[in-house]
C-alpha positions in Angstrom: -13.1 1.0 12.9 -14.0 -2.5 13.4 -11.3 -5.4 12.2 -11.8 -7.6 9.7 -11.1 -11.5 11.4 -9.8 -13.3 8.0 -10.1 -17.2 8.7 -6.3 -19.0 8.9 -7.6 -20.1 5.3 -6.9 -16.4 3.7 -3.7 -15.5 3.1 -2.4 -12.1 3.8 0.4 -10.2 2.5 2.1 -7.2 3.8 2.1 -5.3 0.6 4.8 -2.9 2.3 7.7 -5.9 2.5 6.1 -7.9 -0.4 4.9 -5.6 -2.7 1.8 -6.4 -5.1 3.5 -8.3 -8.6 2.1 -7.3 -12.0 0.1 -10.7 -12.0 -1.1 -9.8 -9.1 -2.6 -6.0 -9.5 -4.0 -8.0 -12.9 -5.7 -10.1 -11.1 -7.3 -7.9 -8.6 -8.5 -5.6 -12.4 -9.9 -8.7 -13.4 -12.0 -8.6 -10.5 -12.5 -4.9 -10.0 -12.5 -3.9 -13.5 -10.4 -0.7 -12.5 -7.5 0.7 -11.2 -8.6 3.5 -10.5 -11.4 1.8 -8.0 -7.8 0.1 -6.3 -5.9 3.0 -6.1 -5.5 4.7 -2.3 -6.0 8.8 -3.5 -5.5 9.4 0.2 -2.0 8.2 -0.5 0.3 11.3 0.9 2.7 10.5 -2.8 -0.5 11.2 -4.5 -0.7 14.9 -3.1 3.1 15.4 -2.7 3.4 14.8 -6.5 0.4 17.2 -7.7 -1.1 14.0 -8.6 -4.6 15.3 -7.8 -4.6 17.6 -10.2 -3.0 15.8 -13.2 -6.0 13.6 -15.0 -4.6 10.1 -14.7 -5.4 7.2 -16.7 -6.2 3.5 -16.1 -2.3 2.8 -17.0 -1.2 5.5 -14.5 -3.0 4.2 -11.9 -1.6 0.8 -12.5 1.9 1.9 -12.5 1.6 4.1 -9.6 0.3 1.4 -7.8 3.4 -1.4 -9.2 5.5 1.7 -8.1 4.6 2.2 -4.6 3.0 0.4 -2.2 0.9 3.2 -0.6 -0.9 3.8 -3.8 -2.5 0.7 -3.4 -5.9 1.5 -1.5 -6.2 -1.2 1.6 -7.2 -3.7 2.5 -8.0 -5.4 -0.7 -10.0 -8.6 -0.1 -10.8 -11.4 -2.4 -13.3 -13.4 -1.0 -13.9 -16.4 -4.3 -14.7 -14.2 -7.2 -15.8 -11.4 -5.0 -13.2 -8.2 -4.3 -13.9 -5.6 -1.6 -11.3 -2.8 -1.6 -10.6 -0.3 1.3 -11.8 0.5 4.6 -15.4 2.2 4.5 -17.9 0.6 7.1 -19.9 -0.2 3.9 -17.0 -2.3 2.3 -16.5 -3.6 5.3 -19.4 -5.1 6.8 -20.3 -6.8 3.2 -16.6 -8.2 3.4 -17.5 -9.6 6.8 -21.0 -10.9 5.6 -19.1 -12.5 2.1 -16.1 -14.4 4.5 -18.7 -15.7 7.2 -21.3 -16.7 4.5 -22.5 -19.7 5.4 
């Protein structure tokens, strides 16, 4: 999969050691207008718990996500008022195009 190179004017946070605040995972609905769309279902929690087959709600998701960081589908870019959320070559190469926009 080909890396992301964030210019030194991004800031990145290791959601693992600094996990994502309530203001933050607002934030990031503001711009996605889901939770579901930032929540990681590959997440091993998310099969371990029967997750899968419970029908989860927006709030769910959010608190799963303030709960553990693994829920939290990655990497989650904001780029302005643009968000691009996981790892999919799609995502991925319109994240690179959005950051090295001239």
């Amino acid at each position: 999969m080909d890396e992301i190179e964030l210019p030194s004017s991004f800031l990145k946070q290791d959601v693992k050691s600094d996990p994502v605040t309530e203001e933050q995972l607002e934030e990031l609905y503001n711009l996605s207008e889901s939770y579901e769309a930032l929540f990681n279902k590959r997440a091993r929690l998310y099969r371990e718990r029967g997750l899968n087959n419970e029908d989860l709600s927006e709030d769910d998701f959010a608190e799963l996500i303030l709960e553990h960081y693994t829920f939290l589908k990655r990497p989650v870019i904001v780029n302005n008022d643009k968000i691009f959320i996981g790892n999919s070559k799609k995502t991925v190469a319109a994240a690179k195009e959005a950051i090295h926009a001239h």
